[in-house]
RODO-2510 file (C-alpha; in nm, 4 decimals, decimal comma):
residues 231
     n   res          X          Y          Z
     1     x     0,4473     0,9327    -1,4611
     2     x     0,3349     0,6021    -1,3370
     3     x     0,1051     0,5175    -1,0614
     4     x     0,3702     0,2927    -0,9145
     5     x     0,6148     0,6302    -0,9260
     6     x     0,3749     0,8728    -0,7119
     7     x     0,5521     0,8723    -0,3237
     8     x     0,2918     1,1299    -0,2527
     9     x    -0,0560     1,2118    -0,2747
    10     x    -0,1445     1,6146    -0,2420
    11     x    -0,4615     1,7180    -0,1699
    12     x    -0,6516     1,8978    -0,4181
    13     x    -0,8758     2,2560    -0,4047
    14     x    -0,8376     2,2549    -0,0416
    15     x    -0,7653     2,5286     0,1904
    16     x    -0,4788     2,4476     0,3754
    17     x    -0,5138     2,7308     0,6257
    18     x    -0,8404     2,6833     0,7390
    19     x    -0,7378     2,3114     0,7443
    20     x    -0,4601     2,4268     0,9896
    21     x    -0,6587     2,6474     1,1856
    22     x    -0,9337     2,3752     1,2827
    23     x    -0,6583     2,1821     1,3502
    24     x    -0,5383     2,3949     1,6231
    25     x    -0,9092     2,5140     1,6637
    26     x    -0,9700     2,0838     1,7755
    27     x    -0,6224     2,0852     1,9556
    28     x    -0,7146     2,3714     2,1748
    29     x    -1,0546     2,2482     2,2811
    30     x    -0,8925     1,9342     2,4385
    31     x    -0,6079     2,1308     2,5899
    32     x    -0,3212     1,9668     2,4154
    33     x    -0,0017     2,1039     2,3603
    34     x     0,1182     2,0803     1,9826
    35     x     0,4035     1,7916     2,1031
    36     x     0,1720     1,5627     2,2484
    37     x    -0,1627     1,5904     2,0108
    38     x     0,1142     1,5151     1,6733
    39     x     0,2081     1,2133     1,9038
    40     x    -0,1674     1,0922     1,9345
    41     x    -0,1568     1,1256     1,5640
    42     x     0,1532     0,9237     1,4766
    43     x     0,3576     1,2463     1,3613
    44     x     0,6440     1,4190     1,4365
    45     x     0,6271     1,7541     1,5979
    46     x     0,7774     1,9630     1,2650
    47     x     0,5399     1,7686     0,9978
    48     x     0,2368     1,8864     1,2362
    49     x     0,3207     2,2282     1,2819
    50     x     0,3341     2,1827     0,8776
    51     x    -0,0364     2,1098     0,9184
    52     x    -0,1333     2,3658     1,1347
    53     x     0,0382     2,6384     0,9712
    54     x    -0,1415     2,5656     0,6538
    55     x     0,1762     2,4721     0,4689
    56     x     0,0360     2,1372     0,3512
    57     x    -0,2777     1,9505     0,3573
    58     x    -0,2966     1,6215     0,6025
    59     x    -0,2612     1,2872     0,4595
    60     x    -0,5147     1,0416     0,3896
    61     x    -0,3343     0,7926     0,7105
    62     x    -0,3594     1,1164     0,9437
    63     x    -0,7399     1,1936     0,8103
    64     x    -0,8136     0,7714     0,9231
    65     x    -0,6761     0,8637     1,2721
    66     x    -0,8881     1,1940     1,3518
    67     x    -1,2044     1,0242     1,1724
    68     x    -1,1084     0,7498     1,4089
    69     x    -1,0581     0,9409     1,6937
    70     x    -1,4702     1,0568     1,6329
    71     x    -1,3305     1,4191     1,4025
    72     x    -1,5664     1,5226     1,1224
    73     x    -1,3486     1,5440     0,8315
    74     x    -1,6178     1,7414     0,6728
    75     x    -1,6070     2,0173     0,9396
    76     x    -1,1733     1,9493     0,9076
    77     x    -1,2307     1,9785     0,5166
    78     x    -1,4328     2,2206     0,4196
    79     x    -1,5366     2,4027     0,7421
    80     x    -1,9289     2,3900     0,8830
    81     x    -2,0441     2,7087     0,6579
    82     x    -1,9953     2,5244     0,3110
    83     x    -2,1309     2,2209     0,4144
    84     x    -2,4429     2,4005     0,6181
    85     x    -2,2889     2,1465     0,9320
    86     x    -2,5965     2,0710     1,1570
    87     x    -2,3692     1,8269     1,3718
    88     x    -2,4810     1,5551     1,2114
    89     x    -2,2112     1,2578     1,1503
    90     x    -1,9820     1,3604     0,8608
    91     x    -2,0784     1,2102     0,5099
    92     x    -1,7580     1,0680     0,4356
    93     x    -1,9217     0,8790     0,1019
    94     x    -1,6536     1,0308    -0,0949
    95     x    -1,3790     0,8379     0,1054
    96     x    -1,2857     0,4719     0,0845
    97     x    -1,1644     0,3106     0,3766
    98     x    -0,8598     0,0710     0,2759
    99     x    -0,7392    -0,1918     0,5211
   100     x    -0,4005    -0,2588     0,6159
   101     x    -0,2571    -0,5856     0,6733
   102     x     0,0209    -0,6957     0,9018
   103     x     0,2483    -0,7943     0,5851
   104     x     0,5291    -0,6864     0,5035
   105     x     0,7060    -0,7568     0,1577
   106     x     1,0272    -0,8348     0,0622
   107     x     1,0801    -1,0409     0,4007
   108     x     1,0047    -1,3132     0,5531
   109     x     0,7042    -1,5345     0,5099
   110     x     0,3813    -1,3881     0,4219
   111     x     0,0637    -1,3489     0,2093
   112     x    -0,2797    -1,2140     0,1312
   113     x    -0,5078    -1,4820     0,3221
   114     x    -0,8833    -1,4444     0,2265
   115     x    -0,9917    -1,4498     0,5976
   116     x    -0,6786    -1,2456     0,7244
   117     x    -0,8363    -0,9583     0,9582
   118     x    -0,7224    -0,6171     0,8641
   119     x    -0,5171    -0,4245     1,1775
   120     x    -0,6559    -0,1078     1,0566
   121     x    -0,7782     0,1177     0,7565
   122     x    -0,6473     0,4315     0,5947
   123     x    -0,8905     0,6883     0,3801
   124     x    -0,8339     0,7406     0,0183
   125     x    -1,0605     0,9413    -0,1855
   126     x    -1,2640     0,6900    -0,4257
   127     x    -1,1996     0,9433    -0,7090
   128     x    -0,8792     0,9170    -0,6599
   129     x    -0,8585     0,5367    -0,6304
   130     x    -1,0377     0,4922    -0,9598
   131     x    -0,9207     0,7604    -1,1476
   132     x    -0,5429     0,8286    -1,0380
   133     x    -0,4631     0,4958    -0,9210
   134     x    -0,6938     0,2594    -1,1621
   135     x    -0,7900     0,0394    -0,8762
   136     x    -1,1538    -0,1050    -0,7716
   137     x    -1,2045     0,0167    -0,4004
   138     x    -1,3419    -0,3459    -0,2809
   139     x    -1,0140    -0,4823    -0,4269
   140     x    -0,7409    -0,2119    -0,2970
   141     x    -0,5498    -0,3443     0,0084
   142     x    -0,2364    -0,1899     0,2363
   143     x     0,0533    -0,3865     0,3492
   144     x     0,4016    -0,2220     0,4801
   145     x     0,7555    -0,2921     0,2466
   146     x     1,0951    -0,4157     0,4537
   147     x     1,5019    -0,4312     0,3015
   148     x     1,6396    -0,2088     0,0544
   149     x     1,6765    -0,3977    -0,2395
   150     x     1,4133    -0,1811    -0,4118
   151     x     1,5756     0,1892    -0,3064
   152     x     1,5336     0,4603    -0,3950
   153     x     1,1823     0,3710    -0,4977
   154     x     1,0466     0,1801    -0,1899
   155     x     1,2289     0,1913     0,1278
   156     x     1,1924     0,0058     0,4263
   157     x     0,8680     0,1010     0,5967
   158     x     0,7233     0,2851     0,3098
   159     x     0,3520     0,1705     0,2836
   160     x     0,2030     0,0323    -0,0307
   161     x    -0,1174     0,0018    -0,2121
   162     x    -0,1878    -0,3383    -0,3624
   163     x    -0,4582    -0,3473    -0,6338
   164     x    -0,5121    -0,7304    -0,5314
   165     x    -0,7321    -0,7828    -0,8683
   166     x    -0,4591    -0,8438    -1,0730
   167     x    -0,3035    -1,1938    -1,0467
   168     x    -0,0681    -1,2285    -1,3295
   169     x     0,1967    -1,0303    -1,5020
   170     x     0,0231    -0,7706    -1,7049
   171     x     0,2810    -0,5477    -1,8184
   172     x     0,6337    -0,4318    -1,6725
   173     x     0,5656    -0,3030    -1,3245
   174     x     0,6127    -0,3202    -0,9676
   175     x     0,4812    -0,6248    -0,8503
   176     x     0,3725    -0,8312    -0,5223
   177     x     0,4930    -1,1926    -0,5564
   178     x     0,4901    -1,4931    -0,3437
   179     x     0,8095    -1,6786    -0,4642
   180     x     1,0385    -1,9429    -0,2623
   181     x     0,7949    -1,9411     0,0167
   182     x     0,8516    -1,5516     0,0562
   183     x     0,6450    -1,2748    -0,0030
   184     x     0,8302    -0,9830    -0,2634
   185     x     0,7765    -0,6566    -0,4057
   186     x     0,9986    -0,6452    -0,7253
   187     x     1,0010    -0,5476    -1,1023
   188     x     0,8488    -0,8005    -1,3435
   189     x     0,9295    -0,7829    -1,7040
   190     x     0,7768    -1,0866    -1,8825
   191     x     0,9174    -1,1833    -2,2514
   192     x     0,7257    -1,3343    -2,5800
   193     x     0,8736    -1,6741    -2,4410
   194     x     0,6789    -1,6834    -2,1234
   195     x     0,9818    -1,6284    -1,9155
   196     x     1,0250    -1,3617    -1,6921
   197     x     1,3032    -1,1397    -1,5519
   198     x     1,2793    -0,9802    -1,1161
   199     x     1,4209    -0,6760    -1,1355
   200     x     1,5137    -0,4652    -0,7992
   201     x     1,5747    -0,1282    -0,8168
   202     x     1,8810    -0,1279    -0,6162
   203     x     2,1753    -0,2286    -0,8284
   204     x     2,3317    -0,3827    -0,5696
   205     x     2,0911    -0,6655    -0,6370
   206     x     2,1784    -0,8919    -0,9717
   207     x     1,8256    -0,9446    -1,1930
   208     x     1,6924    -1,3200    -1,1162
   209     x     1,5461    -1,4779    -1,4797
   210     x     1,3184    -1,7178    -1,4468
   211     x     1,2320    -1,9840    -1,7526
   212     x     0,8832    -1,9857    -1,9039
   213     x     0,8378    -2,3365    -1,7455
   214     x     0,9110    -2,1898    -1,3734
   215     x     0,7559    -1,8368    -1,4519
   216     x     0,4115    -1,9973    -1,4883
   217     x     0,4087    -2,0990    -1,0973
   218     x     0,4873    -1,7593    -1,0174
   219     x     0,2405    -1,6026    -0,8016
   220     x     0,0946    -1,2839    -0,8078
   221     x    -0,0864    -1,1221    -0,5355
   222     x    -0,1238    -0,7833    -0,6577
   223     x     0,0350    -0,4895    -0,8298
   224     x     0,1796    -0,2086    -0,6806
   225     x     0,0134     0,1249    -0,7448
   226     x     0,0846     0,3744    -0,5280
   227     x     0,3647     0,4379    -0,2209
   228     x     0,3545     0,6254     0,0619
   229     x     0,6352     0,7120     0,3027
   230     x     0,6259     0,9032     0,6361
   231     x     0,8811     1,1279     0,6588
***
């Protein structure tokens, strides 16, 4: 399986239930009923109750918002007797804080500006980044996906991470492209030739070949490698 074709990232080795019972342990202390502590989190009611049930683990977006919010994701984690807590703040050196841009491809004018302020950032584990994704933290970047014409993979409001070091067509993949004054996610297949092919994944949408001479203006501000969708 491709990076590209991962919608979800599971945690690993954790335990869910004691995950879900701090959860409800934190929830409790500030007097919050279950409806209106998912809504300070950006969740619907039924994927909380997920959480604090212990069915799954949170996300890496809802672990931003409670480390955010002042939450020691060590305590949430792992629980204060494994990591001897001493209420110190939490180490979170394992985690890499990603920003997230107010772009959105596939619509509309937009691109990766050097001095663009981020609107926020979401945690990722650095393991995972490197590893799993094959991305350099300092060069991993968020930005949100509009239109269909790339369903069922990416759908409209789906959240993707750019790895913004790569500038040109490397292989076939999932691309970020700045084309016609727009800013696209799309397929790329590049030939011996030098031309180039933008797929979509919808078939609805006919496959736009470009010639070698045109191709080499084509620019590339990152490759997709991973997807994430709130459900």
């Amino acid at each position: 399986m491709k990076p590209e074709d991962v919608i979800y990232e599971e945690a690993d080795a954790l335990d869910c239930r004691a995950i879900g019972a701090r959860l409800a342990e934190l929830r409790d202390s500030e007097g919050l009923p279950q409806q209106v502590f998912a809504g300070q989190l950006g969740l619907n009611l039924r994927t909380y109750q997920r959480y604090e049930m212990g069915e799954v683990a949170p996300k890496a977006q809802t672990l931003a918002k409670l480390a955010a919010q002042g939450v020691d994701l060590n305590w949430l984690l792992n629980g204060p007797a494994q990591l001897g807590y001493d209420g110190q703040p939490p180490d979170i050196s394992g985690f890499v804080m990603v920003p997230r841009f107010d772009v959105a491809a596939s619509a509309g004018p937009g691109a990766f500006a050097e001095d663009q302020a981020p609107v926020d950032f979401l945690a990722f584990r650095k393991d995972w980044l490197l590893d799993d994704a094959s991305i350099l933290p300092g060069k991993a970047a968020l930005i949100g996906a509009t239109g269909d014409s790339m369903e069922p993979t990416i759908r409209s409001g789906d959240i993707l991470l750019v790895d913004r070091a790569i500038e040109r067509v490397m292989d076939d993949a999932i691309y970020v492209i700045g084309y016609d004054e727009r800013l696209l996610v799309k397929r790329v297949q590049r030939f011996t030739d030098g031309s180039v092919a933008i797929k979509s994944d919808n078939p609805a949408y006919e496959t736009e070949n470009l010639p070698a001479e045109i191709a080499e203006s084509l620019r590339i501000a990152g490759r997709v490698r991973w997807i994430g969708r709130i459900t």
